[in-house]
N, C-alpha and C positions, 0 to 999 in steps of 0.2 A: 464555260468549257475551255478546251486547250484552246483552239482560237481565237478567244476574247481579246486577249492582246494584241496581235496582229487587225483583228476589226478594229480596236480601238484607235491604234497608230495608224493606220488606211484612213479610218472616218475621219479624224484629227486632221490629216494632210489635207484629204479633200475638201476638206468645206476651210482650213486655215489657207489653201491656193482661190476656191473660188470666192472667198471674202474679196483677199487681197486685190485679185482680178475685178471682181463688182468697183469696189470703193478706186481702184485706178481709171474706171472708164468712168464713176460717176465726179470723184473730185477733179481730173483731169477735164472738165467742159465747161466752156467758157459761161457757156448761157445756164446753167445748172447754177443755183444760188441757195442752193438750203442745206451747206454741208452739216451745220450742227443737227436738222431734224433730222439727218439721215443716221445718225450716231445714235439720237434719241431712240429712232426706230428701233436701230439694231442692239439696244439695251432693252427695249420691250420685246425684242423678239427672244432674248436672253431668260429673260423673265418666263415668261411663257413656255418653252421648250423646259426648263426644268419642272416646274408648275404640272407641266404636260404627260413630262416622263413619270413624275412622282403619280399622276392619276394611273398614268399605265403600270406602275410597279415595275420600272425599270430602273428605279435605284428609292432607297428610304427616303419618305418625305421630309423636307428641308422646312422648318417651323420658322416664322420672322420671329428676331431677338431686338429689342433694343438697346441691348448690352452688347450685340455681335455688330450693330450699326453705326454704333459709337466709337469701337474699335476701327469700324472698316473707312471711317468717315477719310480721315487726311489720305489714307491709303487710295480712295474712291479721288482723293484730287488728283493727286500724279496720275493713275487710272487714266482718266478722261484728258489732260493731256497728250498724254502719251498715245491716245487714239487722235486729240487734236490736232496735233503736231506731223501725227504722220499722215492726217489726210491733208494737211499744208502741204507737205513733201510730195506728196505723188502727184499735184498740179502741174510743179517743175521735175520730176526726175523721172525716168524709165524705171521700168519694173526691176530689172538686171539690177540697175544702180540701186534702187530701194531694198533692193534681196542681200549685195553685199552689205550695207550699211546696219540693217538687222542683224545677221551675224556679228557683226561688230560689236552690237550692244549685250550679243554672245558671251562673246569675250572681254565687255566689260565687266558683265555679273561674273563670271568666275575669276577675274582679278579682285573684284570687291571681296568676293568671299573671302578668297585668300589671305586678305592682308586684314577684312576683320577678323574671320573668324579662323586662321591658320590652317583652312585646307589646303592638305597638298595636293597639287597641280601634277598628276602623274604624267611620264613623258606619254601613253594612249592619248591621254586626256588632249597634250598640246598637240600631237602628231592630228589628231581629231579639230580641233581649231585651226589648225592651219589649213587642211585640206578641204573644209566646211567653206571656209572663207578665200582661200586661193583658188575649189574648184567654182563659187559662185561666181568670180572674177572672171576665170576661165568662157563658163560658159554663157555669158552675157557679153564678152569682149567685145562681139561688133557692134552692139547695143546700148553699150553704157554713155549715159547722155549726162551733162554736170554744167550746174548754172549757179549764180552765188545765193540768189535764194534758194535752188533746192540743195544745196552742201549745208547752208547755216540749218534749212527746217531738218533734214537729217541727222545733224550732230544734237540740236536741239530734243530733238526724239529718240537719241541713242542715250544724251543724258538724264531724261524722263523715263525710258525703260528700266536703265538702271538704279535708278530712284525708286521707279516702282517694286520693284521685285526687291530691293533693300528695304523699304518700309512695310513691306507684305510679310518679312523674315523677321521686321524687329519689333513693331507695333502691334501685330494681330497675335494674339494666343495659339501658340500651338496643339490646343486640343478642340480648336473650330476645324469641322470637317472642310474639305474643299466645296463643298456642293453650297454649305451656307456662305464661305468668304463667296463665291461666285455670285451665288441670289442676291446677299448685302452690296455685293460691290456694284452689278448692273439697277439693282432700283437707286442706290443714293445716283450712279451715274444717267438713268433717267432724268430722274429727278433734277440736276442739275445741266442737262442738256437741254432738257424742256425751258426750262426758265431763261437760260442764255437764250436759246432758240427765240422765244416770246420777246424776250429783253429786242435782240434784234432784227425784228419783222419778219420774222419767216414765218410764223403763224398766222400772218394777216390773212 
């Protein structure tokens, strides 16, 4: 319906704020030691939820490829970094500081594009970046906390985002729907979060 969109970008925010908020109370504790199963978790929870909607016929069912898996595989590494790195981050930084530094990596993927792929950067576009990322500043000013581990897992994680979203553009086929890059990309990241997880005792 006419509203689909607007639910979409509502549900989008909400559950992309109350992740953020979970994984900052759960990586931020001290006595908390299982960040990789929780990652694993939240890739079985990925799984599942699409799995779940395809039984409810809220979107066509997504078939496993092992030709989509193979593509999605180096893609699935930066992936799972890029979730690594940022639950390193939110141990040492405020949420404020974590929210600009995202943005940032904003604005590293429409730099990437540019310079690979000569899109132009309309003045909306920059007037848009700047005001994403100076009103983030803004309104986290009294909150913004910085320590040399969390700037290094930050920029770390800004150069993993951009990485990922440049190898998602150049590796994977542009005629795999998003619902299969999504399902391939959270079972290989499963798959590879479990095994680190096991590799370091957290399944004991």
């Amino acid at each position: 319906g006419d509203f689909e969109p607007a639910v979409a970008c509502v549900s989008y925010a909400l559950c992309s704020i109350t992740l953020s908020l979970f994984n900052k109370l759960v990586f931020s504790g001290t006595s908390f030691n299982f960040p990789i199963s929780v990652l694993a978790f939240q890739s079985l929870c990925a799984v599942v939820f699409l799995k779940g909607a395809a039984v409810l016929k809220m979107h066509e069912p997504v078939p496993f490829s092992t030709d989509v898996l193979r593509s999605m595989a180096p893609v699935t590494v930066l992936f799972s970094l890029m979730l690594w790195t940022s639950g390193k981050a939110l141990r040492f930084v405020s949420m404020p500081t974590f929210t600009v530094f995202k943005n940032l990596a904003v604005v590293g993927t429409t730099a990437w594009e540019f310079f690979r792929f000569g899109n132009k950067v309309s003045y909306g576009v920059l007037a848009s970046l700047s005001l994403m990322v100076s009103g983030s500043v803004i309104a986290g000013y009294g909150d913004l906390t910085f320590s040399r581990e969390g700037v290094l897992w930050m920029l770390v994680n800004v150069v993993t985002t951009v990485a990922y979203v440049a190898a998602l553009k150049e590796l994977v086929p542009h005629d795999i729907s998003s619902g299969a890059k999504t399902l391939h990309n959270n079972l290989l990241s499963l798959i590879l979060f479990s095994v680190v997880a096991a590799a370091g005792g957290e399944l004991e």
